[in-house]
C-alpha positions, 0 to 999 in steps of 0.5 A, spaced: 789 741 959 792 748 958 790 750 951 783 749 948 785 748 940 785 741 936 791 738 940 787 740 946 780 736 943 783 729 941 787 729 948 779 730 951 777 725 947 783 719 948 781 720 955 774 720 955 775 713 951 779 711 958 774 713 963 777 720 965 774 726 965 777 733 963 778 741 965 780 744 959 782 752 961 783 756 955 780 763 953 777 762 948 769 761 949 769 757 942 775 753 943 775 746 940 777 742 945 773 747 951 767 745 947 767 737 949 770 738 956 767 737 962 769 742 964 771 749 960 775 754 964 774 760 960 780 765 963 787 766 962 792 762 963 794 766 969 788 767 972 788 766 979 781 764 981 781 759 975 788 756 977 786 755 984 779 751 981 785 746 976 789 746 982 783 743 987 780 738 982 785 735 977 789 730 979 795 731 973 795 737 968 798 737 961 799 742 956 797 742 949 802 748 945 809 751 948 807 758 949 802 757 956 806 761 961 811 757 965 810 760 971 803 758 971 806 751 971 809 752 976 804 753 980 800 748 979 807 743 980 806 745 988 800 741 989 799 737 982 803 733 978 805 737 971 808 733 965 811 735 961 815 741 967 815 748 966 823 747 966 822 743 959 816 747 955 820 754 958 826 752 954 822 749 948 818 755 947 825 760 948 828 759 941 835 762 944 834 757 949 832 751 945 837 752 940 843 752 946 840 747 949 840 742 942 847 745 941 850 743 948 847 736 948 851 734 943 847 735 936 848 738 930 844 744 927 844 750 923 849 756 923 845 760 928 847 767 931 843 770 938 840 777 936 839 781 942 841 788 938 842 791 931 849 790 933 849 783 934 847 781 926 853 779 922 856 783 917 855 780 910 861 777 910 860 772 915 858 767 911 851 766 915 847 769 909 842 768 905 839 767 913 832 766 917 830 771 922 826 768 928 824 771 933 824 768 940 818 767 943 811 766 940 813 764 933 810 758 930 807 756 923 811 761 919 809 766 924 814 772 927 820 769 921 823 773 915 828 771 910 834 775 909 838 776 903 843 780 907 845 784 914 840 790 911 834 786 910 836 782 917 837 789 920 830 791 917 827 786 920 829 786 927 826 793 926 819 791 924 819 785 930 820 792 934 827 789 937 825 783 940 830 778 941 831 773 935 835 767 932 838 769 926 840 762 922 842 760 916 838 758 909 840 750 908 839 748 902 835 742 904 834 735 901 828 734 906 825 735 912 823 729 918 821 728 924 820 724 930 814 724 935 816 719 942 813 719 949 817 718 955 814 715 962 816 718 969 821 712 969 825 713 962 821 709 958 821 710 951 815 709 945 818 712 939 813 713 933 816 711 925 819 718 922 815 723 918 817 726 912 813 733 911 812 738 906 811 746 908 807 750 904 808 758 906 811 756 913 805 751 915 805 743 915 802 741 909 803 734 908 806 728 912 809 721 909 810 715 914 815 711 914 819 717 911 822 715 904 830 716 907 835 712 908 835 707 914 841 710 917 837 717 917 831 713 920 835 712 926 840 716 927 833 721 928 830 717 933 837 717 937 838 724 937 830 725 939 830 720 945 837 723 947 834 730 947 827 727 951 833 725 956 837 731 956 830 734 958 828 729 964 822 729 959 815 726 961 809 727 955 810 727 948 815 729 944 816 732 937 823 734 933 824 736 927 829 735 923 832 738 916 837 734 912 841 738 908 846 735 903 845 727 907 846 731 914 841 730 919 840 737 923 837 739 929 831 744 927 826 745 933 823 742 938 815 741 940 814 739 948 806 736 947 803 732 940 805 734 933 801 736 927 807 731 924 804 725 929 796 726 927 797 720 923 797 716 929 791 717 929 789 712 924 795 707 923 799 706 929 796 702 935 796 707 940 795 715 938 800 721 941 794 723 944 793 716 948 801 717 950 800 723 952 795 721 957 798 715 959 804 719 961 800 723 965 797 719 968 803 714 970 800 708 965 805 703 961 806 706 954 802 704 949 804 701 943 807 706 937 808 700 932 805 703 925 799 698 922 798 702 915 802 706 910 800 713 912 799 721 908 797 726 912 794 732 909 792 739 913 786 742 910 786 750 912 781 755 911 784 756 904 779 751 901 772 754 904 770 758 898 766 764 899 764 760 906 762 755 902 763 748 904 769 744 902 766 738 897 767 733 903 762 728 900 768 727 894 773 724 900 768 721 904 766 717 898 775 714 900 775 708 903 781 708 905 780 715 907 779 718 915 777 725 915 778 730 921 775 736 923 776 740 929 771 744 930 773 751 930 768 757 930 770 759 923 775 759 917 781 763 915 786 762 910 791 759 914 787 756 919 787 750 920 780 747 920 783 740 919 786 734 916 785 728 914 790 722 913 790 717 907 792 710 909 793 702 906 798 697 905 802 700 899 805 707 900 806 709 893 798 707 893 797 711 899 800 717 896 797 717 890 790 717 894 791 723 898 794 727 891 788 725 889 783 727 895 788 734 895 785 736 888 777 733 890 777 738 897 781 744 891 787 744 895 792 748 892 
């Protein structure tokens, strides 16, 4: 596994359960999933010496976030199966490349301009504003994004990212937000999970409801085009897209090549996790079953609620049944951070609901 956070730790997890043992190479000495790994390689991901060790004693390698070189996929593909391939996660990890891709397969998304200079942002008079400004590479949880009112706040922008090349896109205005979480086996088979609906708070996944509360043509329209970009992309692994829909029109936003905070809740109410899918298409299984069992709410829980350093009252939630709480393991909390989550769930989705607000108000989340 390349990467070590908490995507990285339920991998571990899942294959320890189906017998297989796990190297784990990340830099970070305090890292999740290095921790319960049989083996922690703790270098970077192009080190040389620590690549040859992957190369010599894993049987297939995967990754857990888009931003692990792809040059150092590259290199382990000479002599070891790699899923998903450097070719996918380099587009995934490019917004320029990944908003092209989604555009020239066919699939609609917001109004976007490539900003490789100054003189590239519109003038006030295109229309495009009031606009995102992305950058292209390193950007996730609201990070290396800026809202933009017009050309001069846009301009203002770019300067503070210091010139990187960017995607300058349009606010929408947005009924809601979705996504699809899918696997998809080396022969093209493909398990979609049921659609999330999700809520952001200051760029961050907050909260996601499953089944999504949309209409069954939006349901399947999502899952349709989310297949059709895992084909686009000769994809194996797990897959996330996020989807806006905008005055009923469903829009491409991004795409994520390994398992999705929106697809924890897999965890808890669907026969097989994203965690265990991943691994079954790594390894070459049959897909598991991604059919829901329970009405599902899945809550981040950030650094935010620990006080002072002092610990959430997790009693008060431990005190739910119906409630599966998980925690990451992290070394220490920030605001922001994510330290865990936890995911509500039952027969009835407005009980479901109601029971994971109520859970947010025990833990003090704002």
């Amino acid at each position: 596994m390349l990467g070590g956070g908490q995507l990285g730790r339920f991998f571990v997890i899942a294959a320890h359960e189906m017998g297989y043992r796990v190297t784990v190479l990340d830099p970070d000495k305090n890292s999740p999933a290095g921790k319960i790994a049989d083996v922690h390689l703790c270098a970077d991901y192009d080190d040389a010496a620590a690549l040859k060790t992957m190369a010599e004693t894993c049987q297939a390698i995967t990754t857990e976030f888009e931003n692990v070189p792809a040059s150092t996929l590259e290199n382990l593909a000479q002599t070891r199966t790699v899923r998903p391939s450097a070719k996918a996660v380099s587009i995934a990890q490019h917004r320029v490349l990944e908003k092209q891709f989604i555009r020239d397969a066919g699939i609609p998304v917001a109004p976007f301009v490539v900003v490789n200079a100054a003189s590239d942002l519109p003038a006030d008079a295109d229309a495009i504003y009031p606009a995102i400004l992305k950058v292209a590479r390193f950007g996730y949880d609201g990070k290396g994004q800026a809202r933009v009112a017009d050309k001069a706040q846009a301009q203002t922008a770019f300067e503070a990212f210091k010139g990187e090349q960017c995607v300058l896109e349009k606010m929408l205005s947005l009924d809601y937000e979705v996504s699809v979480v899918l696997a998809r086996d080396a022969q093209g088979n493909v398990a979609a999970y049921p659609l999330a609906e999700n809520s952001h708070l200051n760029g961050i996944l907050d909260v996601s409801i499953v089944p999504a509360r949309a209409p069954k043509a939006i349901q399947d329209q999502a899952r349709q085009l989310a297949i059709k970009i895992a084909e686009k992309l000769e994809y194996v692994g797990v897959l996330a897209v996020e989807f806006f829909v905008s005055n009923g029109e469903l829009l491409a936003n991004e795409m994520a090549p390994r398992p999705h905070n929106s697809g924890h809740y897999t965890i808890d109410s669907n026969v097989t996790n994203q965690f265990e899918q991943q691994l079954r298409a790594l390894v070459g299984l049959p897909l598991g079953d991604s059919r829901l069992h329970s009405q599902a709410v899945m809550v981040n829980i950030l650094g935010d609620v620990w006080k002072n350093g002092t610990e959430p009252a997790w009693d008060k939630i431990f005190a739910r049944p119906e409630l599966k709480l998980h925690l990451y393991g992290k070394h220490e909390p920030r605001p922001g951070r994510k330290m865990g989550h936890y995911t509500v769930i039952g027969a009835d989705q407005e009980t479901v609901i109601v029971n994971a607000i109520k859970a947010r108000e025990e833990l003090g989340i704002g």
